[in-house]
DOMIVEX-508474 format. One record per residue (C-alpha): x, y, z; residue number from 1. Coordinates in steps of 0.5 Angstrom, whole numbers. Layout:
BEGIN
+-------+-------+-------+------+
:  east : north :    up : resi :
+-------+-------+-------+------+
:     X :     Y :     Z :  NUM :
...
+-------+-------+-------+------+
END
This chain:
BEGIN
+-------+-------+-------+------+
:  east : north :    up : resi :
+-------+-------+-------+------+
:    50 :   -31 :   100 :    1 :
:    52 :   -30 :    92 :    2 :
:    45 :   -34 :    91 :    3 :
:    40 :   -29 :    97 :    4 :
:    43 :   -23 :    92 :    5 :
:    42 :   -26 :    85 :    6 :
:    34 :   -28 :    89 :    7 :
:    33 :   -20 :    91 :    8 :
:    35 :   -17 :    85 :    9 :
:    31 :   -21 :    81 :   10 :
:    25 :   -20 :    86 :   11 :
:    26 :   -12 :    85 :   12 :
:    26 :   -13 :    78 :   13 :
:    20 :   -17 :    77 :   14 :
:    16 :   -11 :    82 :   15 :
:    19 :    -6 :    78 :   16 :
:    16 :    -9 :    71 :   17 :
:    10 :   -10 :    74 :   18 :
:     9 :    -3 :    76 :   19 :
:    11 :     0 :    70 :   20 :
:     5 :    -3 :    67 :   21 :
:     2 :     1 :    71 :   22 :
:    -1 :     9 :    70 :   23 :
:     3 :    14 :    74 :   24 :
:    -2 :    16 :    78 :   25 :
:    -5 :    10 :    81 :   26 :
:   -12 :    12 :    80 :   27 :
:   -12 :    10 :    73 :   28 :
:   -11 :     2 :    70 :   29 :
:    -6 :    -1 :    66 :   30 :
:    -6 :     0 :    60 :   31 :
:    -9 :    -6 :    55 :   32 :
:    -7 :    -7 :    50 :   33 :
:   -12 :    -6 :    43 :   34 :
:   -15 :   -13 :    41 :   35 :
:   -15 :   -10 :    35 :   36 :
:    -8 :    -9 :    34 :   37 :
:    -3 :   -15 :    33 :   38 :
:     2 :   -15 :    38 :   39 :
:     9 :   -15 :    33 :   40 :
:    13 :   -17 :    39 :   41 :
:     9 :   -23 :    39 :   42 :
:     9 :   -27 :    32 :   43 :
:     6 :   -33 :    35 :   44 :
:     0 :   -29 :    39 :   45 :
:    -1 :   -25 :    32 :   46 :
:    -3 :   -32 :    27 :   47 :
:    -6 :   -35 :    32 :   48 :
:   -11 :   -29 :    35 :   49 :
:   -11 :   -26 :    27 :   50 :
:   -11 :   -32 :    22 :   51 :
:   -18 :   -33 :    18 :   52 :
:   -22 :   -39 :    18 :   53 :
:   -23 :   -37 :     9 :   54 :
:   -28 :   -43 :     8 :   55 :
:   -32 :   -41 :    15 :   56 :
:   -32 :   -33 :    13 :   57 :
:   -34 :   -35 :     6 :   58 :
:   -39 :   -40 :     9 :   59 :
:   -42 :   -34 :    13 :   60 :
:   -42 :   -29 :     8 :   61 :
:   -46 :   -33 :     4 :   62 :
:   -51 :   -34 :     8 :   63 :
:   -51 :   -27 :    11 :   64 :
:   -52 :   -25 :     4 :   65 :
:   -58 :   -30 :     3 :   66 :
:   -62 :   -28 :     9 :   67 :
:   -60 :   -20 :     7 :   68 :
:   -64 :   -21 :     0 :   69 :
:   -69 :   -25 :     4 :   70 :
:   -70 :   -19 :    10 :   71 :
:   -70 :   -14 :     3 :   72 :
:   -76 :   -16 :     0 :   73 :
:   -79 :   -17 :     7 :   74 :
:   -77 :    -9 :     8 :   75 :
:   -81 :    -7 :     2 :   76 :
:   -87 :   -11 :     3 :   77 :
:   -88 :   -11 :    11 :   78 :
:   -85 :    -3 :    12 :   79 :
:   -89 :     3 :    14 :   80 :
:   -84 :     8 :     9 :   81 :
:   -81 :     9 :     4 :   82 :
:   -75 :    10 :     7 :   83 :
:   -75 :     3 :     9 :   84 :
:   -78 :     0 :     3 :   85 :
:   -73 :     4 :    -1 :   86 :
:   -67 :     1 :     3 :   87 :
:   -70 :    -6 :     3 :   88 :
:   -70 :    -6 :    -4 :   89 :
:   -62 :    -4 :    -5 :   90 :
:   -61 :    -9 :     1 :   91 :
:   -64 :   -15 :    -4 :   92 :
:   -62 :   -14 :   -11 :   93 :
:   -55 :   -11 :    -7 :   94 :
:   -55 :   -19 :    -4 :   95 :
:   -57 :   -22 :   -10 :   96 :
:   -50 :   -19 :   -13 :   97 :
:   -46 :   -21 :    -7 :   98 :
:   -49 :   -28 :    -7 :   99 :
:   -47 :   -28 :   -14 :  100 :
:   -40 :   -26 :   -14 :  101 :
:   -39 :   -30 :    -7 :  102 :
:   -41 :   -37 :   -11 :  103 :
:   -36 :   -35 :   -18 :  104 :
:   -31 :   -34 :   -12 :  105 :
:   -33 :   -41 :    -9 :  106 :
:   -34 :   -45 :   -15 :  107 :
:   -26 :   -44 :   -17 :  108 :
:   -24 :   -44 :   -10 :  109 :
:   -28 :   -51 :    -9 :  110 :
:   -31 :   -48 :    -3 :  111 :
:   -38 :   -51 :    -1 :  112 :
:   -42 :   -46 :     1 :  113 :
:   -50 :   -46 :     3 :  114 :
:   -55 :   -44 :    -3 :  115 :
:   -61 :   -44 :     3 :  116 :
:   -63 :   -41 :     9 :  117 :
:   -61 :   -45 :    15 :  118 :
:   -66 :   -46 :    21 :  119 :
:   -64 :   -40 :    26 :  120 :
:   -64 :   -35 :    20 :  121 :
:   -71 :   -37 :    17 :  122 :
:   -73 :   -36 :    24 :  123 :
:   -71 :   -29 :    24 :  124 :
:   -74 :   -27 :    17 :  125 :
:   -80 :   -32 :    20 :  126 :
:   -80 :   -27 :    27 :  127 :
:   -79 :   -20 :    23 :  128 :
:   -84 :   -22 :    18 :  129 :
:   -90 :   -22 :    23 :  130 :
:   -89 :   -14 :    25 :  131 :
:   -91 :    -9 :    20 :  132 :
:   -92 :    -1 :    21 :  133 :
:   -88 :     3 :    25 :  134 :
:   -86 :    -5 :    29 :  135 :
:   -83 :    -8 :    23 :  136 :
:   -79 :    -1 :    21 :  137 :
:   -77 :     0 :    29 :  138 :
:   -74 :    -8 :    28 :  139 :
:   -71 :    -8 :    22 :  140 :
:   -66 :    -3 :    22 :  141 :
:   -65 :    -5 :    29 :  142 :
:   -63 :   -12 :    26 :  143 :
:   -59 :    -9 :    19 :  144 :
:   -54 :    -4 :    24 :  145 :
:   -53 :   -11 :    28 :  146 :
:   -52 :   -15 :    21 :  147 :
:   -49 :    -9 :    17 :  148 :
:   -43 :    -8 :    23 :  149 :
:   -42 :   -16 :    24 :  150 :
:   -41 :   -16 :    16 :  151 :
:   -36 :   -10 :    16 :  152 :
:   -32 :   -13 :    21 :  153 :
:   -33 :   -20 :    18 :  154 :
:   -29 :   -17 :    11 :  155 :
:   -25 :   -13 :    14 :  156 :
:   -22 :   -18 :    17 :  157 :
:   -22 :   -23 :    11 :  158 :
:   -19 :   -17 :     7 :  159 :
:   -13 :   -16 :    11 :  160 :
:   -12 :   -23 :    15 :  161 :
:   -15 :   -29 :    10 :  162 :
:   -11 :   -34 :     7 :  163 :
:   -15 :   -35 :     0 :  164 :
:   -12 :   -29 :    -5 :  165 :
:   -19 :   -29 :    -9 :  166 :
:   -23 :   -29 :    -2 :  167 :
:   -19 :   -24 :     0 :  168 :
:   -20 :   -19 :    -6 :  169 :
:   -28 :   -21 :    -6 :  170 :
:   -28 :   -18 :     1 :  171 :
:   -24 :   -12 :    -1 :  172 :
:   -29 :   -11 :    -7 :  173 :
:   -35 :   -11 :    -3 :  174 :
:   -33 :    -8 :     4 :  175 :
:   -34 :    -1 :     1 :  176 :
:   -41 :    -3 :     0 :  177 :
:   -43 :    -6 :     6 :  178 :
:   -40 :     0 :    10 :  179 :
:   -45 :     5 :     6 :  180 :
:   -50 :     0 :     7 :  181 :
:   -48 :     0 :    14 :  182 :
:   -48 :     8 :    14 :  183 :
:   -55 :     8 :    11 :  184 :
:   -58 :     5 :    16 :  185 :
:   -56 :     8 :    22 :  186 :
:   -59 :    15 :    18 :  187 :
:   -65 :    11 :    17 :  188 :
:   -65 :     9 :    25 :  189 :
:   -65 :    17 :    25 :  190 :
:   -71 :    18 :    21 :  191 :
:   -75 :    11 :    24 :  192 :
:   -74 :    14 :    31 :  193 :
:   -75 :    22 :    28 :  194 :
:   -83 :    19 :    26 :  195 :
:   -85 :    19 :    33 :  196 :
+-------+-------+-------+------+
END
């Protein structure tokens, strides 16, 4: 009798848990929580989703920079506006600088990190290289917000989570540069689109 009540009292409040997940009007889901935020309640949850691989981050940070460089120089030859030739030729000599200082770090951190473009990035610049006029101007900024948005999120997620203090400090220098080249290019996607 004692173990029936003991099972009836647990099976209400496993229904009264379950429900106050719930909105409290019916028609709205529950509540998820943010991906973005990490659960406090939940220490292990939050090293295993928000623990940055620092070799991988200075890995791909590179070589988004040198594909970066690439596809500037690219944007001053093949682009139909100025605009577009001027942002292409900041995007180039602003990636040469990151790249620079991303080796400094590596180099006293004794990461290996790539000093060419791999087969799918070669493949993007050779893909961008063969439109020109409004084409080219369409697609590269289309790309650049894609890429500039995977970077931020990439360093913002370095400068907050990384392991390494140098890599870390790198990402937070450079983040403000990215999310302005970021900003650019979406003004730019306006006055791409605004042509036609």
């Amino acid at each position: 009798m004692h173990r029936k009540f003991l099972i009836v009292l647990f099976a209400s409040a496993s229904l009264a848990l379950a429900q106050m997940g719930r909105g409290s009007d019916p028609g709205f889901p529950a509540q998820q929580p943010n991906p973005g935020t990490p659960n406090i309640n939940n220490p292990t949850q939050q090293l295993e989703q928000y623990q940055v691989d620092d070799r991988a981050f200075a890995r791909a940070a590179a070589m988004d920079s040198l594909a970066g460089a690439q596809l500037g120089k690219l944007a001053v030859e093949n682009g139909s506006s100025d605009a577009v030739k001027q942002f292409g030729q900041k995007l180039a000599d602003g990636q040469s600088e990151v790249d620079k200082q991303l080796k400094a770090v590596a180099d006293q951190e004794s990461v290996k990190i790539p000093d060419a473009l791999d087969s799918r990035s070669e493949s993007r610049v050779e893909k961008l290289s063969k439109l020109s006029g409004p084409a080219f101007d369409k697609q590269f900024v289309k790309d650049q917000i894609k890429d500039r948005q995977r970077d931020v999120e990439s360093f913002q997620q370095e400068a907050q989570y990384g392991n390494d203090a140098a890599l870390k400090q790198f990402a937070n220098k450079i983040l403000p540069e990215l999310q302005q080249n970021l900003d650019s290019a979406k003004n730019l996607k306006k006055e791409v689109e605004g042509r036609d």
